[in-house]
Biopython code that builds the backbone (N, CA, C, O; Angstrom):
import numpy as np
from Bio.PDB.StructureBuilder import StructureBuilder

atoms = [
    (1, "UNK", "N", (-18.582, -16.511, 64.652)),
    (1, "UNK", "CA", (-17.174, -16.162, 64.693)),
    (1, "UNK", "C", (-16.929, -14.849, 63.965)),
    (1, "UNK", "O", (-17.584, -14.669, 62.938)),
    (2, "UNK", "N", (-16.099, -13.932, 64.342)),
    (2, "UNK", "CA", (-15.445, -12.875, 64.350)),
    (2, "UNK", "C", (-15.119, -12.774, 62.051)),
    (2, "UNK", "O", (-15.591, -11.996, 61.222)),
    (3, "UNK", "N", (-14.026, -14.114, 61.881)),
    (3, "UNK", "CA", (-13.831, -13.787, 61.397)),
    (3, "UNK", "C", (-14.767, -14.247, 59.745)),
    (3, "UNK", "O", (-14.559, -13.799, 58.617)),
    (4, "UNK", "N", (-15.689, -15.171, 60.154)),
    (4, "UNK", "CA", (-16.938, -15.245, 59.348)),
    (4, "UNK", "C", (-17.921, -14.363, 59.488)),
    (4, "UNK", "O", (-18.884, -14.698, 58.798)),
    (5, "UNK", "N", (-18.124, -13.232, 60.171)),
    (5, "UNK", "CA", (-19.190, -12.430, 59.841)),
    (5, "UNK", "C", (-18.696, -11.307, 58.634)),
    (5, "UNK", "O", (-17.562, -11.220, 58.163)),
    (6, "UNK", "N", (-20.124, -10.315, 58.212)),
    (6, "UNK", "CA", (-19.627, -9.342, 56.534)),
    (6, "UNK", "C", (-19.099, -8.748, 57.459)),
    (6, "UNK", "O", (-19.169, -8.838, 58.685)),
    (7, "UNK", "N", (-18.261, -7.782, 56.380)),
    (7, "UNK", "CA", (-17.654, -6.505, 57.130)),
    (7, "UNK", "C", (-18.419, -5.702, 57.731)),
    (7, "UNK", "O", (-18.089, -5.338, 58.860)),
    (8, "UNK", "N", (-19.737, -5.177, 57.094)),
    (8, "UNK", "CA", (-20.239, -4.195, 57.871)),
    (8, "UNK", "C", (-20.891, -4.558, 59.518)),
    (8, "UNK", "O", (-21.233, -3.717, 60.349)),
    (9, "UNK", "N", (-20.939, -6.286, 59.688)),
    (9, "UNK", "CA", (-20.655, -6.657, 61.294)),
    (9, "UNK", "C", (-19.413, -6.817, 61.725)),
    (9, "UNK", "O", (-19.000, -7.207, 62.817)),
    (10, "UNK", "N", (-18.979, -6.556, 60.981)),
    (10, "UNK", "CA", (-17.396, -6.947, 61.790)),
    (10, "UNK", "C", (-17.052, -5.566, 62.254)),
    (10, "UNK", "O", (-16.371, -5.378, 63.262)),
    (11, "UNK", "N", (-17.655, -4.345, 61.310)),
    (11, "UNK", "CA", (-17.264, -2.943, 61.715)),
    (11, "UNK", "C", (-18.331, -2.867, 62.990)),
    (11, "UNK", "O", (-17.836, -2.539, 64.068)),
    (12, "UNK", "N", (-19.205, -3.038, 62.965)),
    (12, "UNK", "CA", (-20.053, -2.942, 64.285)),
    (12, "UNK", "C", (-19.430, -3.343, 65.557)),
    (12, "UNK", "O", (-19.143, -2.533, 66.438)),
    (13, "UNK", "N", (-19.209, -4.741, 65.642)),
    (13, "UNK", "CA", (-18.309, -5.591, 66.933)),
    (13, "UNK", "C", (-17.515, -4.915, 66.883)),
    (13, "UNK", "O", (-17.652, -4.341, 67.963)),
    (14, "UNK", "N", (-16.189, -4.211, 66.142)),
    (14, "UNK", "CA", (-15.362, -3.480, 66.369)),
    (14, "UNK", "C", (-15.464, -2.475, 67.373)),
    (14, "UNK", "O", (-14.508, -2.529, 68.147)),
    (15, "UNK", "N", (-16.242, -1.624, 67.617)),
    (15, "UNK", "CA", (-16.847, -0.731, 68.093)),
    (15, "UNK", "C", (-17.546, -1.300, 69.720)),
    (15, "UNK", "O", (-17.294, -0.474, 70.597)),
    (16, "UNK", "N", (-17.974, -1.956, 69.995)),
    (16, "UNK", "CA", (-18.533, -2.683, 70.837)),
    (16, "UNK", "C", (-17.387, -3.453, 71.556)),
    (16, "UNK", "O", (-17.706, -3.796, 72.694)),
    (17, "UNK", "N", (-16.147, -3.805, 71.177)),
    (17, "UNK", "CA", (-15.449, -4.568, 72.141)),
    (17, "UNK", "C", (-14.555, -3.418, 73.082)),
    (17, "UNK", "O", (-14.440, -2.193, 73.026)),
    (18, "UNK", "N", (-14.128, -4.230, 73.754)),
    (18, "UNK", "CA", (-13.687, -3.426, 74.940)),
    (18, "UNK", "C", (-11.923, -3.950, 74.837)),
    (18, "UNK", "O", (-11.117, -3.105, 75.226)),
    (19, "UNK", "N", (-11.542, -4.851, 74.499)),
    (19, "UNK", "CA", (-9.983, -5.248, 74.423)),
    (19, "UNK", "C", (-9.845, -5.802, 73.052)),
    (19, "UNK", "O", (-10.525, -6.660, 72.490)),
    (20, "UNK", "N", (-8.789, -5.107, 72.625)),
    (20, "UNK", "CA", (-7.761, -5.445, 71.509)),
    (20, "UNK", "C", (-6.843, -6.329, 71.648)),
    (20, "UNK", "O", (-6.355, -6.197, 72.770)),
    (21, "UNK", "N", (-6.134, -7.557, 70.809)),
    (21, "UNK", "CA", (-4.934, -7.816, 70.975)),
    (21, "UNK", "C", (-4.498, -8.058, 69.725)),
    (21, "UNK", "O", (-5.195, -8.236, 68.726)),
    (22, "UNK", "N", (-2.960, -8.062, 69.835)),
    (22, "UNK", "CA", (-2.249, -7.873, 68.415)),
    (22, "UNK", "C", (-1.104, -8.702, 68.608)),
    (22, "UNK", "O", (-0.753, -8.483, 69.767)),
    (23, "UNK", "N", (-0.502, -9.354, 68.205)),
    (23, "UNK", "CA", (0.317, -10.029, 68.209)),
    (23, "UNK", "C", (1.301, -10.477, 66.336)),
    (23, "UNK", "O", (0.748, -10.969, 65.352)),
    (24, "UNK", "N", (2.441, -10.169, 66.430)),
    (24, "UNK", "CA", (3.220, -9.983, 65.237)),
    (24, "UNK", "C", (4.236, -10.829, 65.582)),
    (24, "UNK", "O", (4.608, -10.954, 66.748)),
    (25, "UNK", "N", (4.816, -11.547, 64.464)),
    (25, "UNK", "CA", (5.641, -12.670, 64.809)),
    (25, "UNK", "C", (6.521, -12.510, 63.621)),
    (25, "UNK", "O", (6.118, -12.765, 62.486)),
    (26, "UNK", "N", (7.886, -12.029, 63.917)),
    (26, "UNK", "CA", (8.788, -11.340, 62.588)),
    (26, "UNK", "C", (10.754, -12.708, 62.875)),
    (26, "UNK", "O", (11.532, -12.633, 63.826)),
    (27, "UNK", "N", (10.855, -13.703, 61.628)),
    (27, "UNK", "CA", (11.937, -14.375, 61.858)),
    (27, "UNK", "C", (12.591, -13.820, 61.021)),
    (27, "UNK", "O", (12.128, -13.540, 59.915)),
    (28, "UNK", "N", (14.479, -13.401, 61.595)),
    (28, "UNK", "CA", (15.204, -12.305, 60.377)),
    (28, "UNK", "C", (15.654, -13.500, 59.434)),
    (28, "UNK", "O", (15.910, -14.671, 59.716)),
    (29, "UNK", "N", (15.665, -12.853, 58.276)),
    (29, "UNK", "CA", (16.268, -14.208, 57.173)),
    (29, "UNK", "C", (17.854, -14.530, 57.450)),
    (29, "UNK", "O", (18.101, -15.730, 57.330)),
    (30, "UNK", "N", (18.928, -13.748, 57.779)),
    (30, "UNK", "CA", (20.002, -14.143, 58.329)),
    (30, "UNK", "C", (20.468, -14.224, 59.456)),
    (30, "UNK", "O", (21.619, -14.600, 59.677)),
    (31, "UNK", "N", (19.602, -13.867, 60.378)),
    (31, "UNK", "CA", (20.030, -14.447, 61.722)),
    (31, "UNK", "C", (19.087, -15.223, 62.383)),
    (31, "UNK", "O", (19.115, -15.429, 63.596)),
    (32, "UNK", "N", (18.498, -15.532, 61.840)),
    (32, "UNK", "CA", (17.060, -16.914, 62.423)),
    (32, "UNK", "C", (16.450, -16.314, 63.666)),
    (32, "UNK", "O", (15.557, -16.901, 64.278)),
    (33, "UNK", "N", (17.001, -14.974, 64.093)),
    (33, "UNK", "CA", (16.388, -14.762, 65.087)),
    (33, "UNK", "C", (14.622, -13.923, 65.364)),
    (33, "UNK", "O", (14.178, -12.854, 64.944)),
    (34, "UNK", "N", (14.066, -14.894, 66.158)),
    (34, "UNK", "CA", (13.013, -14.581, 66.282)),
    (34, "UNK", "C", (11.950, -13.461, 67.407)),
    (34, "UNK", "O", (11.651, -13.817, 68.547)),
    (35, "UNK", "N", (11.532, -12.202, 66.843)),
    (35, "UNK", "CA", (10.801, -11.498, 67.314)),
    (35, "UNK", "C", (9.567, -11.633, 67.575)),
    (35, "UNK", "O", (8.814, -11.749, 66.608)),
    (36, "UNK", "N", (9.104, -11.654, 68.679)),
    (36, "UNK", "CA", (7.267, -11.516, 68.676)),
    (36, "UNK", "C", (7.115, -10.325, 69.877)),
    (36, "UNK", "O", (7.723, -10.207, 70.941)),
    (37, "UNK", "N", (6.224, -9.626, 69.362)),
    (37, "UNK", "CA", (5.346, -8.370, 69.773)),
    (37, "UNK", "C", (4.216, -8.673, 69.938)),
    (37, "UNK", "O", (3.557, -9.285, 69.097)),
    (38, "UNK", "N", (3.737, -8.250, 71.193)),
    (38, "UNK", "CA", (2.502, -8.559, 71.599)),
    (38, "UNK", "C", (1.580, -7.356, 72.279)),
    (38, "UNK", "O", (1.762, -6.919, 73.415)),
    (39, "UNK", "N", (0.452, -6.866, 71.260)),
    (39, "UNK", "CA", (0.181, -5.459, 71.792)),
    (39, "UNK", "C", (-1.279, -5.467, 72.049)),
    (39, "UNK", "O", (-2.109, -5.761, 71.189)),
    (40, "UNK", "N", (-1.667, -5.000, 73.745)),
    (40, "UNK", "CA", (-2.852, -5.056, 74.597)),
    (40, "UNK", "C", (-3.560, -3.630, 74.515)),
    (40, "UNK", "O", (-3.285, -2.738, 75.317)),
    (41, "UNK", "N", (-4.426, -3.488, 73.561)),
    (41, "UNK", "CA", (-5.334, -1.934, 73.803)),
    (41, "UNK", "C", (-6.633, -2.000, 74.801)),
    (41, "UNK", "O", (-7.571, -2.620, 74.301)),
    (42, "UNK", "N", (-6.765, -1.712, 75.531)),
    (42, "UNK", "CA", (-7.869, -1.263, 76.330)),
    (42, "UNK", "C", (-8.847, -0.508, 76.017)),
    (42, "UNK", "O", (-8.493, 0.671, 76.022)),
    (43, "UNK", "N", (-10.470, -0.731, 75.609)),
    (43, "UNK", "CA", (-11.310, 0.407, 75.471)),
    (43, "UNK", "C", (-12.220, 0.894, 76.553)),
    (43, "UNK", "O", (-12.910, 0.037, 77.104)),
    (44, "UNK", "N", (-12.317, 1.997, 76.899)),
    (44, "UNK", "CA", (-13.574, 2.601, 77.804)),
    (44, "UNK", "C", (-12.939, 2.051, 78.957)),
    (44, "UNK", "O", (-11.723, 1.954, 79.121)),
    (45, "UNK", "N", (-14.036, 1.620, 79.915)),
    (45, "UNK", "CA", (-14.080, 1.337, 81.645)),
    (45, "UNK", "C", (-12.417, 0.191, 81.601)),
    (45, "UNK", "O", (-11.815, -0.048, 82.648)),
    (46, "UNK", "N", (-12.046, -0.238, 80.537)),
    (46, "UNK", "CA", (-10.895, -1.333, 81.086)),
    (46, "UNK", "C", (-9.721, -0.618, 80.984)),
    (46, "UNK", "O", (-8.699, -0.963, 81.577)),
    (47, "UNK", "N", (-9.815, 0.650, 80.059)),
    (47, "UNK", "CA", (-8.780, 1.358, 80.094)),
    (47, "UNK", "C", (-7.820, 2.119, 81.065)),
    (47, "UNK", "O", (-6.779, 2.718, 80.797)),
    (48, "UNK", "N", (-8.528, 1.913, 82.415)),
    (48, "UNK", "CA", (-7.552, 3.046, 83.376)),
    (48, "UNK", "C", (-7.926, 1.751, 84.259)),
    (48, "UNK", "O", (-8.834, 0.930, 84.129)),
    (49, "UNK", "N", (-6.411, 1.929, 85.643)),
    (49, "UNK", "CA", (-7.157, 0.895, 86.720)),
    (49, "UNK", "C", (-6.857, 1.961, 87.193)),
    (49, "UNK", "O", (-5.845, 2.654, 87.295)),
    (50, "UNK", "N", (-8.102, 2.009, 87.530)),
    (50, "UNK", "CA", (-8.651, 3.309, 88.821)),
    (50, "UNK", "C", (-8.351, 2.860, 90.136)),
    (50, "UNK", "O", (-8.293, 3.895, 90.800)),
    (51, "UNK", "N", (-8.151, 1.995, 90.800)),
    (51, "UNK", "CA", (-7.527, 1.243, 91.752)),
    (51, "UNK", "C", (-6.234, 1.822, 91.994)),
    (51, "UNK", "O", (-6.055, 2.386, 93.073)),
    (52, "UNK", "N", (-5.354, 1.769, 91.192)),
    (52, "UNK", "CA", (-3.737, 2.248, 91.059)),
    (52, "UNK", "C", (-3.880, 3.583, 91.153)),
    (52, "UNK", "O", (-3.492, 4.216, 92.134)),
    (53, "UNK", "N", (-4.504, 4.155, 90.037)),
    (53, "UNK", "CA", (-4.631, 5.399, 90.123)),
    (53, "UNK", "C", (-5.121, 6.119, 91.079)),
    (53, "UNK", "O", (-4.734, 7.274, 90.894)),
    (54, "UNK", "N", (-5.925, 6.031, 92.228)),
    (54, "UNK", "CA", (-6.185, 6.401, 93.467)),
    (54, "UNK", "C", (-5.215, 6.201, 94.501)),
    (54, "UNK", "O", (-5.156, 7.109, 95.330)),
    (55, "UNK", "N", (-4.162, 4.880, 94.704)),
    (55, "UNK", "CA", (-3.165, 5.155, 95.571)),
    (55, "UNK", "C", (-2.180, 6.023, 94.791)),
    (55, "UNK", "O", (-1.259, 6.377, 95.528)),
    (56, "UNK", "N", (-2.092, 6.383, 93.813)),
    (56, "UNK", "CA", (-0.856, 6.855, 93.499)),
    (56, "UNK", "C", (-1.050, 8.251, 93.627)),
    (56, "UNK", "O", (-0.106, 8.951, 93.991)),
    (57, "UNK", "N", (-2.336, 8.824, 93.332)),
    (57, "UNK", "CA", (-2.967, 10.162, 93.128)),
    (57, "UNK", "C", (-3.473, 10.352, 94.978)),
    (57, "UNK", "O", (-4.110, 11.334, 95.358)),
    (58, "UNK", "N", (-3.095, 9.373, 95.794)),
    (58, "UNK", "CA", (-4.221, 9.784, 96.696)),
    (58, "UNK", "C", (-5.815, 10.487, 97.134)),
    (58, "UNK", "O", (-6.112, 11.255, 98.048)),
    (59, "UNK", "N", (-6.654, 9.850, 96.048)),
    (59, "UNK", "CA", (-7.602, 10.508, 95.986)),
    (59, "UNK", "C", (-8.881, 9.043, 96.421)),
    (59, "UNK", "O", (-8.842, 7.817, 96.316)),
    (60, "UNK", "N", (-10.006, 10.161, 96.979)),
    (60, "UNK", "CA", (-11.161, 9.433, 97.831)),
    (60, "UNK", "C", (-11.944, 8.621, 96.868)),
    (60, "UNK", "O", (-11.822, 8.771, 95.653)),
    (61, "UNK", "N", (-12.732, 7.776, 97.401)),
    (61, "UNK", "CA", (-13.398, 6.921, 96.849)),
    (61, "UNK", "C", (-14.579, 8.110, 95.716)),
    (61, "UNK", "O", (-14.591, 7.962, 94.494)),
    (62, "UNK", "N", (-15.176, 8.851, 96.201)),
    (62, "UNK", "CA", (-15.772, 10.061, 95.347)),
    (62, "UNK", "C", (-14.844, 10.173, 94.283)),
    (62, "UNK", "O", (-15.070, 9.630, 93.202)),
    (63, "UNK", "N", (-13.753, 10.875, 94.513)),
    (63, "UNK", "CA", (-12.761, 11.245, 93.224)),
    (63, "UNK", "C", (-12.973, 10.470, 92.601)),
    (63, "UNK", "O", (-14.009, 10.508, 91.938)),
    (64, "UNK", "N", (-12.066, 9.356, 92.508)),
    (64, "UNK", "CA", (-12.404, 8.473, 91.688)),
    (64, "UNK", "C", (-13.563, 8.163, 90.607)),
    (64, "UNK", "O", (-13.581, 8.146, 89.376)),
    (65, "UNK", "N", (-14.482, 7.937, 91.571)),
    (65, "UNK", "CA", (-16.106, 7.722, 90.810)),
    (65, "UNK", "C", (-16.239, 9.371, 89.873)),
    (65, "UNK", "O", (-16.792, 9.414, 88.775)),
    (66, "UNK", "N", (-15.723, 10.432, 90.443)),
    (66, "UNK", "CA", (-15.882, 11.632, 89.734)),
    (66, "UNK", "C", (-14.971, 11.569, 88.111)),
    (66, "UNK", "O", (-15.274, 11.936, 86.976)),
    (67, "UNK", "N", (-13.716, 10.893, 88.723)),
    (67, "UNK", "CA", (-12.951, 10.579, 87.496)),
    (67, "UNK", "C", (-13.211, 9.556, 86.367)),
    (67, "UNK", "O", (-12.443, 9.448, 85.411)),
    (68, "UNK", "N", (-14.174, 8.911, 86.496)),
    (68, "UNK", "CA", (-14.408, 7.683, 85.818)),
    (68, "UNK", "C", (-15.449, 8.256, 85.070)),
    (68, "UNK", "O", (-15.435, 8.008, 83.865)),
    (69, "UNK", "N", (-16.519, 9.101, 85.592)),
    (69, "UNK", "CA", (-17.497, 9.718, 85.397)),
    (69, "UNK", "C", (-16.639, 10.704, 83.934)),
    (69, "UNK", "O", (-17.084, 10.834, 82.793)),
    (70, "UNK", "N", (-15.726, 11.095, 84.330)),
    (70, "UNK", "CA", (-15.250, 12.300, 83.427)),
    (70, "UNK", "C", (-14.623, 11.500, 82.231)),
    (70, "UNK", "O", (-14.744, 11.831, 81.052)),
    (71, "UNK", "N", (-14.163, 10.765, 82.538)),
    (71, "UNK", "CA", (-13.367, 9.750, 81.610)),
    (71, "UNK", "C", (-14.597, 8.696, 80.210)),
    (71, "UNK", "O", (-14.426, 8.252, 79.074)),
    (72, "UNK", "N", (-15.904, 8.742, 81.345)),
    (72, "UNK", "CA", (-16.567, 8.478, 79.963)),
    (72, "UNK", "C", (-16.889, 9.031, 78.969)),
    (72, "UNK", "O", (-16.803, 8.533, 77.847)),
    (73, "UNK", "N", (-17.426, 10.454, 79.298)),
    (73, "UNK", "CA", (-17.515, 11.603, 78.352)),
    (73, "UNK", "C", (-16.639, 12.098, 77.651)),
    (73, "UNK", "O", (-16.899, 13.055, 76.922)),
]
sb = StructureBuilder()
sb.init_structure("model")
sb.init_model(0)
sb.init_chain("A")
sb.init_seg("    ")
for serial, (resi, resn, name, xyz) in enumerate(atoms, 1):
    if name == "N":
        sb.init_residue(resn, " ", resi, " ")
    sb.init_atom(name, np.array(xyz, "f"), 0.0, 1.0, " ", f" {name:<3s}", serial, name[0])
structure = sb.get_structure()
């Protein structure tokens, strides 16, 4: 588990995962009302849907692969 390994594996896996999530859960003291935030980071290849981005950009199956290509570097 994540949160039983030392830090200096936990800094490693850090680095190695590909999705973040965050989630914050804030109740106001006089209006009981309750906030939750829920925040999705994407790393590397999960970060773009290249799918979308080709109909929207109209670009060929090449492009694409050219863009993904550019996007790793």
């Amino acid at each position: 588990r994540f949160e039983d390994a030392s830090d200096e594996d936990r800094e490693g896996r850090l680095f190695d995962m590909k999705k973040f999530e965050i989630c914050v859960i804030s109740t106001g003291e006089k209006t009981g009302f309750k906030r939750r935030v829920r925040l999705i980071l994407n790393k590397g290849d999960m970060a773009h849907d290249y799918t979308r981005l080709a109909k929207k950009e109209h670009m060929t199956q090449l492009e694409v692969s050219l863009r993904q290509v550019s996007d790793e570097l």
